[in-house]
C-alpha positions in Angstrom: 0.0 0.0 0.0 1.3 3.1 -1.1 0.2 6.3 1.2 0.6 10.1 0.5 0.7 12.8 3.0 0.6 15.9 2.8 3.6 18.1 3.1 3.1 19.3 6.7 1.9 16.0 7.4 5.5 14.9 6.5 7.0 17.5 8.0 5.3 16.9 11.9 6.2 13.1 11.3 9.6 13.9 10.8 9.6 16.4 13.8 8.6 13.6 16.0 11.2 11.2 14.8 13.5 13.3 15.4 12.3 14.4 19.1 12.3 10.5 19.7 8.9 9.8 19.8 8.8 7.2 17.6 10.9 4.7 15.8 9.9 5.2 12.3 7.3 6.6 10.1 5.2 3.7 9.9 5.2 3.6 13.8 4.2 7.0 14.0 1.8 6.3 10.8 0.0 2.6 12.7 0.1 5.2 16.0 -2.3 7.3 14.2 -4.6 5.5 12.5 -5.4 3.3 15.8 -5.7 6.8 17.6 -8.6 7.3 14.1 -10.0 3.9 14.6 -10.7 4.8 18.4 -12.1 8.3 18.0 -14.3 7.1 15.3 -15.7 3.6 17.7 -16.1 6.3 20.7 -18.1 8.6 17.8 -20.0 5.8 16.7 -20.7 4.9 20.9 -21.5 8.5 21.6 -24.3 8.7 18.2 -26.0 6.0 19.6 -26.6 6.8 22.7 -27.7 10.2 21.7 -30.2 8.3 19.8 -31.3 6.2 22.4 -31.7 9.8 24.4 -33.7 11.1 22.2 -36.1 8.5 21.2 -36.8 8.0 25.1 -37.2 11.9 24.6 -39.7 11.6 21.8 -41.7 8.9 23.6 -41.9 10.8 26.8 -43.2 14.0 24.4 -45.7 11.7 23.1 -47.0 10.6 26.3 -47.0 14.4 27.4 -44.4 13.9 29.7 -42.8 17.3 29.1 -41.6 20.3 31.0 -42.1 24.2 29.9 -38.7 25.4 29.0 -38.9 28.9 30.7 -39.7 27.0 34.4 -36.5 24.7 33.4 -34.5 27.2 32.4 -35.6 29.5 35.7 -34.6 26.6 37.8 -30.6 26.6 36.2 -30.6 29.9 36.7 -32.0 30.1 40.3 -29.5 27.1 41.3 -26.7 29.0 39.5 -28.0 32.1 41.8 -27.5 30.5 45.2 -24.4 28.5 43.9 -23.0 32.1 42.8 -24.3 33.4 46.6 -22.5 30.5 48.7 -18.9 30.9 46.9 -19.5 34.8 47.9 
Protein backbone atom coordinates (compact mmCIF):
# COMPACT_ATOMS: atom_id res chain seq x y z
CA UNK A 1 0.00 0.00 0.00
CA UNK A 2 1.34 3.13 -1.10
CA UNK A 3 0.20 6.32 1.18
CA UNK A 4 0.56 10.09 0.45
CA UNK A 5 0.65 12.79 3.03
CA UNK A 6 0.56 15.89 2.83
CA UNK A 7 3.56 18.06 3.09
CA UNK A 8 3.05 19.28 6.67
CA UNK A 9 1.88 16.01 7.43
CA UNK A 10 5.46 14.94 6.54
CA UNK A 11 6.98 17.48 7.99
CA UNK A 12 5.30 16.91 11.89
CA UNK A 13 6.17 13.13 11.29
CA UNK A 14 9.57 13.92 10.84
CA UNK A 15 9.59 16.38 13.83
CA UNK A 16 8.58 13.60 15.97
CA UNK A 17 11.19 11.22 14.82
CA UNK A 18 13.54 13.30 15.36
CA UNK A 19 12.31 14.40 19.12
CA UNK A 20 12.27 10.48 19.69
CA UNK A 21 8.93 9.81 19.78
CA UNK A 22 8.84 7.16 17.64
CA UNK A 23 10.91 4.66 15.83
CA UNK A 24 9.91 5.16 12.33
CA UNK A 25 7.29 6.65 10.06
CA UNK A 26 5.21 3.68 9.87
CA UNK A 27 5.23 3.64 13.82
CA UNK A 28 4.23 6.96 14.03
CA UNK A 29 1.82 6.27 10.84
CA UNK A 30 0.04 2.63 12.73
CA UNK A 31 0.12 5.20 16.02
CA UNK A 32 -2.28 7.30 14.17
CA UNK A 33 -4.56 5.45 12.47
CA UNK A 34 -5.37 3.26 15.81
CA UNK A 35 -5.74 6.84 17.57
CA UNK A 36 -8.62 7.28 14.14
CA UNK A 37 -10.02 3.87 14.63
CA UNK A 38 -10.71 4.79 18.40
CA UNK A 39 -12.13 8.28 17.97
CA UNK A 40 -14.28 7.11 15.35
CA UNK A 41 -15.71 3.62 17.70
CA UNK A 42 -16.07 6.26 20.69
CA UNK A 43 -18.11 8.64 17.84
CA UNK A 44 -19.96 5.79 16.74
CA UNK A 45 -20.70 4.93 20.90
CA UNK A 46 -21.47 8.54 21.61
CA UNK A 47 -24.30 8.70 18.21
CA UNK A 48 -26.01 5.95 19.65
CA UNK A 49 -26.56 6.79 22.68
CA UNK A 50 -27.70 10.24 21.70
CA UNK A 51 -30.22 8.26 19.82
CA UNK A 52 -31.29 6.23 22.44
CA UNK A 53 -31.73 9.83 24.41
CA UNK A 54 -33.71 11.08 22.16
CA UNK A 55 -36.09 8.49 21.18
CA UNK A 56 -36.80 8.03 25.09
CA UNK A 57 -37.22 11.95 24.59
CA UNK A 58 -39.68 11.59 21.85
CA UNK A 59 -41.72 8.91 23.63
CA UNK A 60 -41.86 10.79 26.79
CA UNK A 61 -43.15 13.99 24.41
CA UNK A 62 -45.67 11.69 23.11
CA UNK A 63 -47.04 10.55 26.34
CA UNK A 64 -47.01 14.41 27.42
CA UNK A 65 -44.38 13.88 29.74
CA UNK A 66 -42.76 17.33 29.08
CA UNK A 67 -41.62 20.26 31.04
CA UNK A 68 -42.07 24.21 29.92
CA UNK A 69 -38.70 25.37 29.04
CA UNK A 70 -38.90 28.90 30.68
CA UNK A 71 -39.65 27.04 34.39
CA UNK A 72 -36.49 24.67 33.43
CA UNK A 73 -34.49 27.21 32.42
CA UNK A 74 -35.56 29.50 35.74
CA UNK A 75 -34.59 26.57 37.76
CA UNK A 76 -30.65 26.62 36.18
CA UNK A 77 -30.65 29.93 36.72
CA UNK A 78 -32.03 30.10 40.27
CA UNK A 79 -29.47 27.08 41.32
CA UNK A 80 -26.66 29.01 39.51
CA UNK A 81 -28.02 32.11 41.79
CA UNK A 82 -27.48 30.52 45.19
CA UNK A 83 -24.38 28.48 43.89
CA UNK A 84 -22.97 32.05 42.82
CA UNK A 85 -24.27 33.38 46.57
CA UNK A 86 -22.45 30.47 48.72
CA UNK A 87 -18.90 30.95 46.92
CA UNK A 88 -19.52 34.84 47.95
Amino acid sequence: MEILLHPKLQQFIQKQLEAGRYHSHDEAINVALILLEKLDREYTEWLEETRQKVAVGIAQLDRGESLDADIVIEGILDRFRQAKETVK
